[in-house]
C-alpha positions as CSV (number, residue, x, y, z in Angstrom):
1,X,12.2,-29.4,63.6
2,X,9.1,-31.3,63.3
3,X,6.4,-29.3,60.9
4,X,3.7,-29.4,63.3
5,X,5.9,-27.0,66.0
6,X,6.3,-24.5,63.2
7,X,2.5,-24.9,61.8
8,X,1.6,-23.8,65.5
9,X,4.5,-21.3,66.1
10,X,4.0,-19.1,62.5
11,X,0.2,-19.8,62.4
12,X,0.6,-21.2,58.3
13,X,-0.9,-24.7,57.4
14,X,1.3,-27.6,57.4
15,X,0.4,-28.2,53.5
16,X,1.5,-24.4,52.7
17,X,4.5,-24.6,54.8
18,X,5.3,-28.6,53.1
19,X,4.2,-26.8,49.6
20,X,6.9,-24.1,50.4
21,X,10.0,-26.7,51.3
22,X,9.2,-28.8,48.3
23,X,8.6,-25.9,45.7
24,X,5.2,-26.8,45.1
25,X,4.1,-23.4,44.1
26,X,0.6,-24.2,42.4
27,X,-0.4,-25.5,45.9
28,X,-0.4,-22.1,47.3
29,X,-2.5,-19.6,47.5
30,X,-1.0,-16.5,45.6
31,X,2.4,-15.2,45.0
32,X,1.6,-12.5,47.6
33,X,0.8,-15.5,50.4
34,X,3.4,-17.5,49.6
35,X,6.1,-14.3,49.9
36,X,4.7,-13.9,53.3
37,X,4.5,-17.3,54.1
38,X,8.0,-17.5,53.0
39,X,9.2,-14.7,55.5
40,X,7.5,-15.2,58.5
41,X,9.1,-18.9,57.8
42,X,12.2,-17.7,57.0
43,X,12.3,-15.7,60.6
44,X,10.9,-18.6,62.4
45,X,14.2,-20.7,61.5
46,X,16.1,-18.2,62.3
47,X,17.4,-17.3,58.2
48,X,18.3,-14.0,57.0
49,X,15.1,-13.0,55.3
50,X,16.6,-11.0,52.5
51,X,18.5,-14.0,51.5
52,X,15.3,-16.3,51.2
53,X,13.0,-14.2,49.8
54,X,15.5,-13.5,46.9
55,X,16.0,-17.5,46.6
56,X,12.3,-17.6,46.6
57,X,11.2,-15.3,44.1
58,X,14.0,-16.8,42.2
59,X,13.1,-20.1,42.3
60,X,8.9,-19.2,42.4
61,X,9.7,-17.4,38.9
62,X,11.3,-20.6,37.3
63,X,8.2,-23.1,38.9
64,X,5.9,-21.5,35.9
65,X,3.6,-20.1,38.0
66,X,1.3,-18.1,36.5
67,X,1.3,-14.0,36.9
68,X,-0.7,-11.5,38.5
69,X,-4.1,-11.3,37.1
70,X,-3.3,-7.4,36.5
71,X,0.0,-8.4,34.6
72,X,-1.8,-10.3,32.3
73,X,-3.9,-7.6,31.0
74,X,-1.2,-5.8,30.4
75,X,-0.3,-7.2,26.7
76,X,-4.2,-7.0,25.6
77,X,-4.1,-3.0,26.7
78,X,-1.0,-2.4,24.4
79,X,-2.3,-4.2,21.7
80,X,-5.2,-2.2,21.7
81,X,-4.6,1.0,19.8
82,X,-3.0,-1.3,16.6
83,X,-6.0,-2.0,14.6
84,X,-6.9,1.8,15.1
85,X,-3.6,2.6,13.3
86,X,-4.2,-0.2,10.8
87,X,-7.7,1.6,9.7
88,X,-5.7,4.8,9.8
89,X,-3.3,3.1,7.1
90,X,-5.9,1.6,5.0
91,X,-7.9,5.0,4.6
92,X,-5.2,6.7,3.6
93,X,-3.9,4.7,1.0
94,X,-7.8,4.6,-0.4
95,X,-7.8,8.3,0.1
96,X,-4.3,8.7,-2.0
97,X,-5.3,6.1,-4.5
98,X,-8.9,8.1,-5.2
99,X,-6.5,11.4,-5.6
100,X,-4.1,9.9,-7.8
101,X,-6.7,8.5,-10.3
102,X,-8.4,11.9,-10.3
103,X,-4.9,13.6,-11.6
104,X,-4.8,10.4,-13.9
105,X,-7.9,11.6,-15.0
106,X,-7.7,15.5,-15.5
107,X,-4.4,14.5,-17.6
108,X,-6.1,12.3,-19.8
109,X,-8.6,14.7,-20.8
110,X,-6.7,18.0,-20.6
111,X,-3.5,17.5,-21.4
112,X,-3.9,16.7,-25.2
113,X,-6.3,20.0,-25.4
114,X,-2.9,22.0,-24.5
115,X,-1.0,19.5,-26.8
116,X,-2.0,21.4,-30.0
117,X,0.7,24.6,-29.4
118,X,3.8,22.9,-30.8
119,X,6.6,25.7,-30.4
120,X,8.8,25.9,-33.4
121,X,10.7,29.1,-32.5
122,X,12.9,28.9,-36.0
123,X,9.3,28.9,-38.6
124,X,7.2,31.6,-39.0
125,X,3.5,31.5,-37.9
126,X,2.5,31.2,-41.6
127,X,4.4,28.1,-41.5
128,X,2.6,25.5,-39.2
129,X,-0.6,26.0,-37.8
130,X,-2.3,24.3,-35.7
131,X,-6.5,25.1,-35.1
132,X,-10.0,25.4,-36.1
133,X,-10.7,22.0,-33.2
134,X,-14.5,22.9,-33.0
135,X,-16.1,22.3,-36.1
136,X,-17.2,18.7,-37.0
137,X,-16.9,18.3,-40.6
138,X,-14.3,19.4,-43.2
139,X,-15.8,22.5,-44.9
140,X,-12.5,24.8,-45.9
141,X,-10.5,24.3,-49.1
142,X,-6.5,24.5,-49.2
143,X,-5.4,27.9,-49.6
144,X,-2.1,28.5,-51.6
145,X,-0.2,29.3,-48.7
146,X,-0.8,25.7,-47.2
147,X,-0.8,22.5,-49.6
148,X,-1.5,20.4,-47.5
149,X,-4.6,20.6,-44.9
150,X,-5.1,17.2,-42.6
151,X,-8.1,16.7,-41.0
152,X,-8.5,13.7,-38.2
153,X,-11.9,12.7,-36.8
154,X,-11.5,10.0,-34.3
155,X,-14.5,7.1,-33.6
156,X,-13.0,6.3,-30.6
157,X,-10.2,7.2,-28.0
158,X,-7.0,6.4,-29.5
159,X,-3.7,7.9,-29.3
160,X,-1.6,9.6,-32.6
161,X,1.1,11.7,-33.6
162,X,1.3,14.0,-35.9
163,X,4.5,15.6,-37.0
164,X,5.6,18.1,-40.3
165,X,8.6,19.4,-41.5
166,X,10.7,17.8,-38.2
167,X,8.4,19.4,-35.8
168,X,6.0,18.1,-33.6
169,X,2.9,19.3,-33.9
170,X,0.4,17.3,-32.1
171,X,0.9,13.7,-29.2
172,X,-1.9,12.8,-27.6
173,X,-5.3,11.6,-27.1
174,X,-7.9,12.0,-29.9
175,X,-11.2,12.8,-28.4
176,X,-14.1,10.8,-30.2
177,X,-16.0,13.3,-32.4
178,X,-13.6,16.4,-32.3
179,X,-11.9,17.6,-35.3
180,X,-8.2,18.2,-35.0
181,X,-7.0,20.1,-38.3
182,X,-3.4,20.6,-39.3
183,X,-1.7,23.1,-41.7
184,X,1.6,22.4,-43.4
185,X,4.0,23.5,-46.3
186,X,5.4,19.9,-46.2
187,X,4.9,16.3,-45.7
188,X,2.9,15.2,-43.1
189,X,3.1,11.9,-41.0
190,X,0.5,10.6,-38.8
191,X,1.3,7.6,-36.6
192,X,-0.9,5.9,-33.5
193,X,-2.3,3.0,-32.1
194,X,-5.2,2.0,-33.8
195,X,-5.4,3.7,-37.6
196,X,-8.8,2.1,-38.5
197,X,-10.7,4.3,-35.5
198,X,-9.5,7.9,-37.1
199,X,-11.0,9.3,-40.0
200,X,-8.9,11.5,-42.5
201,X,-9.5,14.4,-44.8
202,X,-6.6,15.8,-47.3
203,X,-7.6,19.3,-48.8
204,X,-11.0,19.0,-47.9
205,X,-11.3,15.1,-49.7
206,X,-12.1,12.2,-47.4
207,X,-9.9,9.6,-47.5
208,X,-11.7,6.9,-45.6
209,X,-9.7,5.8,-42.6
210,X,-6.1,6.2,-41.8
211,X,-5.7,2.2,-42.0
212,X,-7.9,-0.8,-42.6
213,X,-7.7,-2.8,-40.0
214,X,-7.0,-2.0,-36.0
215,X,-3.2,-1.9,-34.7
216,X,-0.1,0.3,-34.4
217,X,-0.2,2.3,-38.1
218,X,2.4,5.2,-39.9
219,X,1.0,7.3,-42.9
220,X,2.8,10.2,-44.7
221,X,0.6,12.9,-46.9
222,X,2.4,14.7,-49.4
223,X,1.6,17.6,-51.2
């Protein structure tokens, strides 16, 4: 059937009607014309519209026509709320971070104060003792019941250990300018990170520092 009868019969131009036999879709004018277009033309020949509007959405579908301008908006609208939850994440791993060094914190500066009551339940108290943190400079002597009286006066923050008799009586963090005193009936050993930034007293004596030059050090007092 010439083109022209059906241009006149279904009222559509000859170049949509051409555009729909030849699968031209970007020559017409929407998606939603060209499914009319493709009915009322489909009823004009005398097809079974069902039939040819599934072949045409088929076939309109693989000819990379572009979507619906609404369809394409779509993806941007979905994509929206993910930088909102990437903020989220961000602040609340800065948030955890700020807690965590805060607890890093209160346990570098508290935890050694609590340090100093070593539990030895098999000695009595007269045994090892462990005090007198608050005054500066060594001013007691020995008594008999103790021969061996350590005082440590760090410079700077290092850490030490002090243990006597197998017992641990002090790990931890020397606080610049504090006096840490220890009592004992028996050797002594003092260990830590950097000897030359401690300072030592031995029954009221000063001994200088606990080593001469900076590094990992191990000292023993006898009485």
């Amino acid at each position: 059937m010439p083109i022209d009868k059906a241009e006149v019969a279904t009222f559509i131009s000859e170049r949509f009607l051409r555009a729909l036999e030849e699968g031209r879709w970007e020559e017409l004018p929407g998606r939603a014309y060209a499914l009319g277009y493709a009915k009322v033309y489909a009823r004009f020949l005398g097809l079974r519209q069902e039939e040819v509007v599934d072949l045409f959405l088929k076939a309109y579908g693989e000819g990379g026509k572009r979507e619906h301008p609404r369809e394409t908006r779509k993806p941007a609208e979905v994509l929206l709320p993910r930088p909102k939850k990437r903020r989220k994440a961000v602040l609340f791993a800065i948030l955890f971070s700020l807690v965590a060094l805060c607890g890093v914190l209160l346990v570098f500066f508290f935890a050694p104060l609590h340090s100093f009551v070593a539990e030895n339940p098999g000695k009595s108290e007269g045994t090892l003792l462990i005090g007198d943190l608050a005054s500066p400079l060594p001013s007691e002597s020995p008594t008999p019941s103790f021969p061996i009286v350590l005082r440590l006066v760090a410079e700077k923050v290092t850490w030490a250990d002090v243990a006597s008799l197998g017992v641990t009586m002090f790990s931890g963090v020397l606080v610049p300018g504090k006096a840490y005193v220890f009592r004992s009936e028996g050797p002594v050993e003092v260990s830590g990170d950097d000897g030359s930034a401690v300072r030592v007293w031995l029954n009221g004596e000063e001994r200088g520092h606990l080593a001469d030059t900076p590094g990992p050090f191990r000292e023993t007092f006898v009485p």
